[in-house]
C-alpha positions as CSV (number, residue, x, y, z in Angstrom):
1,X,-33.2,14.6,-25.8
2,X,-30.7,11.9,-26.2
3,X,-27.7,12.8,-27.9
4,X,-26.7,10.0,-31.1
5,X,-23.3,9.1,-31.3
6,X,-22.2,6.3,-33.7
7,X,-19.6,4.0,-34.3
8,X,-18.6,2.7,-37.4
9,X,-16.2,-0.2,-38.1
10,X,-16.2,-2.3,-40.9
11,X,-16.9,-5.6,-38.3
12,X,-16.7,-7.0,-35.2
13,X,-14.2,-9.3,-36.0
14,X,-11.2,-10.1,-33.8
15,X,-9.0,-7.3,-33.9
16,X,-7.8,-4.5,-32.0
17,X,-10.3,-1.7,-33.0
18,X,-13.1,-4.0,-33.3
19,X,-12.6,-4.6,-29.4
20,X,-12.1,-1.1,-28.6
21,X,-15.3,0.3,-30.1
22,X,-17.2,-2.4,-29.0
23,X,-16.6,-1.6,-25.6
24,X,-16.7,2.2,-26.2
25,X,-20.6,1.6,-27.4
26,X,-21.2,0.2,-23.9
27,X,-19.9,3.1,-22.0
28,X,-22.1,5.3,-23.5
29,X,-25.1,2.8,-23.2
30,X,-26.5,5.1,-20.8
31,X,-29.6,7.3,-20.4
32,X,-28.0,10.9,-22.2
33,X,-26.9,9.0,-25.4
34,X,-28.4,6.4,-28.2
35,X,-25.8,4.1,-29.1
36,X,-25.2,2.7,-32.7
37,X,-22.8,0.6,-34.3
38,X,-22.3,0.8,-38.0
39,X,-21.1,-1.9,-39.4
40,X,-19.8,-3.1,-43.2
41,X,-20.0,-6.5,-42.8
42,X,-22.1,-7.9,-40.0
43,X,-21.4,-11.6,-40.9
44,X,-18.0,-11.3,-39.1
45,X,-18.6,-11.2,-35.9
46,X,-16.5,-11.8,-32.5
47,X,-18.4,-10.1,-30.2
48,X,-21.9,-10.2,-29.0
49,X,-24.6,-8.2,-30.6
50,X,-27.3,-8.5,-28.0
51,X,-26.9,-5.7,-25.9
52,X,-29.6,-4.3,-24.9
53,X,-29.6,-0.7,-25.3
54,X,-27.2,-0.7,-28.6
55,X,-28.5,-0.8,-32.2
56,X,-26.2,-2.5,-34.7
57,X,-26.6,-1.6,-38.6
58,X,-25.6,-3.9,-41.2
59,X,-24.6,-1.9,-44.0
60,X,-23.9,-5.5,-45.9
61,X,-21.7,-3.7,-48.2
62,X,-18.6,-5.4,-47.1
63,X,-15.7,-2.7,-48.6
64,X,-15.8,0.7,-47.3
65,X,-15.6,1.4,-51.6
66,X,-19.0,0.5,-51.7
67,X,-20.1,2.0,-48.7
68,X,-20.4,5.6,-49.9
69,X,-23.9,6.0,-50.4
70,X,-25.5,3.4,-47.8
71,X,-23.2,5.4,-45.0
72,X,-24.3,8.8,-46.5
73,X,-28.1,8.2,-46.6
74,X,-28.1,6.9,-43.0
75,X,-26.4,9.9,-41.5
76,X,-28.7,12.0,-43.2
77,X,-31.2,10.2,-41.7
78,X,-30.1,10.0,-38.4
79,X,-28.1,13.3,-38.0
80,X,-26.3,11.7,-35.3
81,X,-24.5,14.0,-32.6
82,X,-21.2,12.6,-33.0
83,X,-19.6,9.7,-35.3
84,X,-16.4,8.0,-34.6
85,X,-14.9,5.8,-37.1
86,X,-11.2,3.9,-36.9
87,X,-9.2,1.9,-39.0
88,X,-7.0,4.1,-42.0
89,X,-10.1,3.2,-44.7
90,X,-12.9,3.6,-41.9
91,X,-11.7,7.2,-41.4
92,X,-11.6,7.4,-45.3
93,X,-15.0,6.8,-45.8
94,X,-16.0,8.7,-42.9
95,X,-14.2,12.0,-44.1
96,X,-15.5,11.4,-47.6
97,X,-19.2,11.3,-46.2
98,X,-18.7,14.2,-44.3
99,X,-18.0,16.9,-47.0
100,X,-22.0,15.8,-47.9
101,X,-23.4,15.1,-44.8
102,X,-22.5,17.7,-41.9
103,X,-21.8,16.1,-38.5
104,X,-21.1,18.4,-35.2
105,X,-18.6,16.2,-33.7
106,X,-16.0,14.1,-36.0
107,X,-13.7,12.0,-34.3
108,X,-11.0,9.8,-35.7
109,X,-9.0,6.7,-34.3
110,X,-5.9,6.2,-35.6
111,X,-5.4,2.5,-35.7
112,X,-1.4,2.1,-35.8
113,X,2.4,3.5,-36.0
114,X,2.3,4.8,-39.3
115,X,6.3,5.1,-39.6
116,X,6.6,1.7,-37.8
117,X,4.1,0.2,-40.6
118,X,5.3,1.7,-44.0
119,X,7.6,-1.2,-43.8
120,X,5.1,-3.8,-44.1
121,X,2.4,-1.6,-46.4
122,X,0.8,-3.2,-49.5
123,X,-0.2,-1.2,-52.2
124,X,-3.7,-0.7,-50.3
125,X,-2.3,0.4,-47.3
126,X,0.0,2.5,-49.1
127,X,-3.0,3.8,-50.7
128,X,-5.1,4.6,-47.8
129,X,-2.2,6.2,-45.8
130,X,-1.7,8.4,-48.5
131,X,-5.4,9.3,-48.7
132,X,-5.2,10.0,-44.7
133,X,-2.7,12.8,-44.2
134,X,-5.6,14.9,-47.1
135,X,-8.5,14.0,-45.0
136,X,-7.3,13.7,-41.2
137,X,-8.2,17.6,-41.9
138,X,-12.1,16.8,-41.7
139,X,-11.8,15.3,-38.2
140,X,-12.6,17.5,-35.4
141,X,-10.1,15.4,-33.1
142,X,-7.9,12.7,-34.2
143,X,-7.4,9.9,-31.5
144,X,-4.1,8.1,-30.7
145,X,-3.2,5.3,-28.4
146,X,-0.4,6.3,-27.0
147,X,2.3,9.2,-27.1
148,X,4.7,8.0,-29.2
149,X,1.5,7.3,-31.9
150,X,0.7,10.9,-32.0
151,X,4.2,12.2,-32.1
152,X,4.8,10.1,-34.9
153,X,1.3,10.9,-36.8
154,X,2.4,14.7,-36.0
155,X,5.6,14.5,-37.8
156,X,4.8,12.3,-40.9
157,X,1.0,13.8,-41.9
158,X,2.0,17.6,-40.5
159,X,-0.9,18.0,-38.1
160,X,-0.9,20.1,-35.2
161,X,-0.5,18.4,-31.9
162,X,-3.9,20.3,-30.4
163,X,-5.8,18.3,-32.6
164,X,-4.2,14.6,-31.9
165,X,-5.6,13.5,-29.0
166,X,-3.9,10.4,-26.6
167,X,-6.8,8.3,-25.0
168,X,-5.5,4.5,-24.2
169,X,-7.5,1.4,-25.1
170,X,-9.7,0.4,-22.1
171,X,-9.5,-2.7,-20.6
172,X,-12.7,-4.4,-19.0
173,X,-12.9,-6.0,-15.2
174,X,-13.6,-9.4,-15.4
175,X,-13.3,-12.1,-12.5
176,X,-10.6,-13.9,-13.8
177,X,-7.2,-14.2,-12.3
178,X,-3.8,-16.4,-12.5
179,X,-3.7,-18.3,-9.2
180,X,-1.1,-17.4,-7.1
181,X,0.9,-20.5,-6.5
182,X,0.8,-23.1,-9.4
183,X,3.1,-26.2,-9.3
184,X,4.5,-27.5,-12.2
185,X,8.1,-28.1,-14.0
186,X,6.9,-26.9,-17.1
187,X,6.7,-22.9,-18.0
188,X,3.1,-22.2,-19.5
189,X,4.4,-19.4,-22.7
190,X,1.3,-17.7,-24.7
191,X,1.4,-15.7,-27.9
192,X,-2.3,-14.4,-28.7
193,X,-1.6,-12.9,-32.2
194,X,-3.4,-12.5,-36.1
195,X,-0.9,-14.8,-37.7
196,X,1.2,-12.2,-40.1
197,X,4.3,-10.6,-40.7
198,X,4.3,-7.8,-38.3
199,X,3.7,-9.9,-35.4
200,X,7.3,-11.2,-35.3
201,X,6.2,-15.0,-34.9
202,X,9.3,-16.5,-36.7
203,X,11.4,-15.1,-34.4
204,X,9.4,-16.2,-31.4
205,X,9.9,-19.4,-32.6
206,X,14.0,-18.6,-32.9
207,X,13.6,-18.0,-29.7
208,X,11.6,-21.0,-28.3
209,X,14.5,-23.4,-29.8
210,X,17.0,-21.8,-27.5
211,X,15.0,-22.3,-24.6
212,X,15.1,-25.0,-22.0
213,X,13.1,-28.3,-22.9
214,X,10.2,-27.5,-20.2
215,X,9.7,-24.5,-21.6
216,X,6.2,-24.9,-23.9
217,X,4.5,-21.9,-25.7
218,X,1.1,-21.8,-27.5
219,X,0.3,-19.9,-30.0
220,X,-3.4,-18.3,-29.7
221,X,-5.0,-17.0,-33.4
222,X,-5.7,-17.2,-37.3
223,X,-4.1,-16.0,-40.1
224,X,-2.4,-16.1,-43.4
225,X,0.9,-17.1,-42.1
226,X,-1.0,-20.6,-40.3
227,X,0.1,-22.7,-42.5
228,X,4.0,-21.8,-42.8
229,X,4.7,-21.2,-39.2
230,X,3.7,-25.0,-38.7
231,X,5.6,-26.1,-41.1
232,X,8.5,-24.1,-39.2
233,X,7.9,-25.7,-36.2
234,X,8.0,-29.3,-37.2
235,X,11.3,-28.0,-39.5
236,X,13.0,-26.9,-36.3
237,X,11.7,-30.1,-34.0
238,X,9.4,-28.0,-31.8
239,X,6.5,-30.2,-32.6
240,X,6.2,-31.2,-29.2
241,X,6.8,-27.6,-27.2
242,X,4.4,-25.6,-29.8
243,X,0.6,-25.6,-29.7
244,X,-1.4,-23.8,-32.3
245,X,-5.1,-23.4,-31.0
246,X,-6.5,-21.1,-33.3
247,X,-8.5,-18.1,-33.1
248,X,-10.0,-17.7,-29.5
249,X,-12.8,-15.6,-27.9
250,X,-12.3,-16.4,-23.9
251,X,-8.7,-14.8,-24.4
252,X,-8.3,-13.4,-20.8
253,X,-9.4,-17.1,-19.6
254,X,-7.0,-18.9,-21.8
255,X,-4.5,-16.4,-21.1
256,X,-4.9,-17.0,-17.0
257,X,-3.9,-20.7,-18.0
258,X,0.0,-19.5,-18.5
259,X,2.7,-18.5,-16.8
260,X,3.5,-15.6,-19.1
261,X,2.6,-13.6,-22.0
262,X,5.5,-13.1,-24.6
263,X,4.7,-10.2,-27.4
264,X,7.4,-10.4,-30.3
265,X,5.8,-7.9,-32.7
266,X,7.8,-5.7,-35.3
267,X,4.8,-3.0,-34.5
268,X,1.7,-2.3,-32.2
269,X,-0.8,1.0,-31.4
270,X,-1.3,0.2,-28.7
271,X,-1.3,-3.8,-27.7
272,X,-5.0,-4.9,-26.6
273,X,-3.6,-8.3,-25.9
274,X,-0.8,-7.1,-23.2
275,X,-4.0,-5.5,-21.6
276,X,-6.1,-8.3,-21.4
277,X,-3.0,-10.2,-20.3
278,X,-2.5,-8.0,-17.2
279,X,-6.2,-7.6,-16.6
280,X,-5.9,-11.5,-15.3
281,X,-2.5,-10.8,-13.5
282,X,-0.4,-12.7,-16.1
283,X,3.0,-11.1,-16.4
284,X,4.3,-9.8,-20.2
285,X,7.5,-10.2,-21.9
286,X,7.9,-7.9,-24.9
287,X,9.9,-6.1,-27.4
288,X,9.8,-2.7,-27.3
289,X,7.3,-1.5,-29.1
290,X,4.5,0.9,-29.6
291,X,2.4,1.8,-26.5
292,X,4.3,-1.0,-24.2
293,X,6.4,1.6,-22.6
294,X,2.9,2.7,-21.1
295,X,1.9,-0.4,-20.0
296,X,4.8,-2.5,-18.3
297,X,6.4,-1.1,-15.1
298,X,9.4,-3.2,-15.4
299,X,9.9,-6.0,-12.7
300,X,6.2,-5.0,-11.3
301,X,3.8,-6.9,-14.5
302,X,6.7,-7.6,-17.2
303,X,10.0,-6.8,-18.8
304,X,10.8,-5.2,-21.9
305,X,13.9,-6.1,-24.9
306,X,14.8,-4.1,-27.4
307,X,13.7,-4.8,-30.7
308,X,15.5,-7.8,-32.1
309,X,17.3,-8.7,-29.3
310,X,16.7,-12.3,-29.1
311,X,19.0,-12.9,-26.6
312,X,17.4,-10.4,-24.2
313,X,14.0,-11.4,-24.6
314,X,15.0,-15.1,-23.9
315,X,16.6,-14.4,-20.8
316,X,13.8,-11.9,-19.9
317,X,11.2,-15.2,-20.5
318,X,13.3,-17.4,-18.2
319,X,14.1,-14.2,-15.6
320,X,9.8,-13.7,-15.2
321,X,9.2,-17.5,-15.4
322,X,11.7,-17.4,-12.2
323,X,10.0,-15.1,-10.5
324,X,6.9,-14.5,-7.8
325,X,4.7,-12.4,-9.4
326,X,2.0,-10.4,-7.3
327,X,-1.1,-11.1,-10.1
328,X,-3.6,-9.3,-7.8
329,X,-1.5,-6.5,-7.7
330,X,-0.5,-6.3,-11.3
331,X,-4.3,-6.9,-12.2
332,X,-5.3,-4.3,-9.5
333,X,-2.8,-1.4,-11.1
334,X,-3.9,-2.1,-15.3
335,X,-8.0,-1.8,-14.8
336,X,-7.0,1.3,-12.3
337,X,-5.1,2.9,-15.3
338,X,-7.1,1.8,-17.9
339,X,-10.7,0.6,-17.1
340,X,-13.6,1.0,-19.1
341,X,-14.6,3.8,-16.9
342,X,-11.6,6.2,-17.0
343,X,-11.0,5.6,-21.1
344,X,-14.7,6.0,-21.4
345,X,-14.7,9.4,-19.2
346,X,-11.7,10.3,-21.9
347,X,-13.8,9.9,-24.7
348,X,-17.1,12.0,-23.4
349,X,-15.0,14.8,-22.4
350,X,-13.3,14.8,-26.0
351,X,-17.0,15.0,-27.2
352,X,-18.0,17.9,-24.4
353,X,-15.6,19.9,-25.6
C-alpha cells in the first residue's frame, strides 16, 4: 500500500519554500508514495501544477487563520503517512491540527535565521515566532537548511539538537549553462531578489555607483520596495547601468545571461537563488550570510564579504568579473552536492526513521 505524505504551503508562489517543496513532491512522485500538495491559496501560482502523479488541493482559504478546520477535516480524511509543512505560520497551523488529528510522522521546515530576522519582524512575524518555540514541540523532526540555522534555532527556542535536522535545499539539473568564452566590454551583474528590506538592495545600489562605467546590473523580481529603489536609481544617475525586469520564472536561463551573481542580503536560510545560479555555472558574489558558507568554495564558484563591507564586495565583483571561471566545473560540483536526488534521499531517510 502506498504510503501518503503531504505537503502543505500556503502557495506556489515565487519564494524559497514554495520552490523547495515543489520539488520535494516530485521526488517522492514514485511508485511507494501518493503525493499531495496542500495548498491555501492556489490562485498564486509559480510553478506548474500538471504533474502527473501529484494531487494539488486548494484549500481556497487564503490565511492559515482560516485554515483550521478545512486542513483538519482533510487529514482526517486522508490519514496521510507523513505531513511536512514550512514557513513559521505553516508550521503553526500544522502543529495546531495535530493535537486533533494524529499523524505518524510530523516534520517541520524551518524557513529562516530566526536571530538574523528579529531585526526586521513585524508584529506578525513577532507573533508567529513566538507561537513557534510552544509548538516546534509537536514536530517529530524539525528541518534546517544549514548548520548555522539549527545552531541558532537550538539556542533561541531551547530544543535539543537530536531533533533539528540539517537537509540543504536541492537544486535541479537542467541543460543550461554560461558559455565558456563571451566577448564583451561590458560586465553582465544580476540580483534575483523579492524586493524588501532584508535583501540589502539599497546598498547594492551604493555599490553599483562606485563601480566602473561598463559595469551594468539587473535587478530580477517584485516587491514592495519596486517603486522606491527606482526612484533611487534615477536619484543617483544609474538610470542607464540598472535594469529592473520584474518577477521571472526562467531564473536559471536569465541568470546564464550574466557574468555574475551578486547577493547583498542582510539574511538568508539557505539562498535558493545562489543555487540556481551555480546550477548554470554562473559564479556568486555575496555577503556572508546564512547557508553561503556551504555553498561557495572561495575562488572555485564565488567569493564571499563580510557583512557590510562595501568596499570588499566591490572589489570582490570586479576580482570574479576578471577572472576565467570553469562553469562546467562549478555547475558539475553544486547538483553533485545538492541534486534533487541526494536532498530527496535526506528527506526519505528522515521519514524511515
Amino acid at each position: 500500500m502506498r504510503k501518503k505524505v503531504f505537503l502543505v504551503l500556503s502557495s506556489l508562489g515565487a519564494g524559497g519554500s514554495e520552490r523547495v517543496y515543489w520539488l520535494l513532491s516530485q521526488y517522492f512522485n514514485k511508485p511507494d508514495y501518493e503525493v499531495v500538495v496542500v495548498l491555501l491559496n492556489g490562485n498564486e501560482c509559480s510553478f506548474s501544477t500538471k504533474i502527473a502523479g501529484i494531487r494539488f488541493v486548494d484549500l481556497q482559504t487564503i490565511k492559515a487563520s482560516r485554515s483550521f478546520f478545512k486542513l483538519r477535516k482533510l487529514l482526517k480524511d486522508e490519514k496521510p503517512y507523513a505531513v511536512f509543512s514550512t514557513t513559521d505560520h505553516i508550521n503553526i497551523l500544522v502543529a495546531l491540527v495535530s493535537i486533533f488529528v494524529k499523524i505518524p510522522n510530523l516534520i517541520a521546515r524551518a524557513s529562516n535565521n530566526p536571530q538574523q530576522m528579529k531585526q526586521f519582524y513585524g508584529f506578525k512575524a513577532r507573533f508567529y515566532n513566538n507561537f513557534s518555540r510552544f509548538l516546534f514541540v509537536r514536530f517529530n523532526s524539525i528541518v534546517c537548511q544549514s548548520e548555522e540555522m539549527r545552531q541558532s534555532i537550538a539556542k533561541l527556542y531551547h530544543i535539543s539538537l537530536n531533533k533539528l535536522i540539517v537537509i540543504h535545499n536541492p537544486v535541479i539539473t537542467t541543460n543550461v549553462l554560461k558559455p565558456q568564452n563571451q566577448i564583451s566590454g561590458l560586465k553582465r551583474l544580476i540580483a534575483v531578489n523579492r524586493l524588501i528590506k532584508e535583501k540589502g538592495l539599497f546598498r547594492l545600489l551604493e555599490v553599483m555607483k562606485a563601480l566602473p562605467q561598463n559595469y551594468v546590473l539587473t535587478i530580477a523580481g517584485d516587491g514592495p520596495l519596486m517603486n522606491t529603489l527606482k526612484a533611487e536609481v534615477e536619484n543617483i544617475g544609474l538610470k542607464n547601468r540598472v535594469i529592473f525586469i520584474g518577477e521571472i520564472n526562467n531564473v536559471t536561463e536569465v541568470i546564464s545571461k550574466h557574468d555574475l551573481l551578486v547577493l547583498s542580503s542582510f539574511t538568508e536560510g539557505f539562498p535558493n537563488v545562489v543555487l540556481e545560479s551555480l546550477s548554470v555555472g554562473v559564479p556568486v558574489v555575496t555577503f556572508r550570510v546564512g547557508g553561503v558558507n556551504e555553498l561557495i568554495r572561495e575562488g572555485f564558484n564565488g567569493f564571499i564579504a563580510e557583512q557590510n563591507d562595501l568596499c570588499k564586495l566591490r572589489q570582490q565583483i570586479i576580482r570574479a568579473c576578471n577572472q576565467t571561471w570553469q562553469h562546467p566545473n562549478i555547475k558539475a560540483d553544486i547538483i553533485e552536492r545538492f541534486g534533487l536526488n541526494k536532498i530527496g534521499q535526506a528527506y526519505e531517510t528522515l521519514l524511515s526513521n
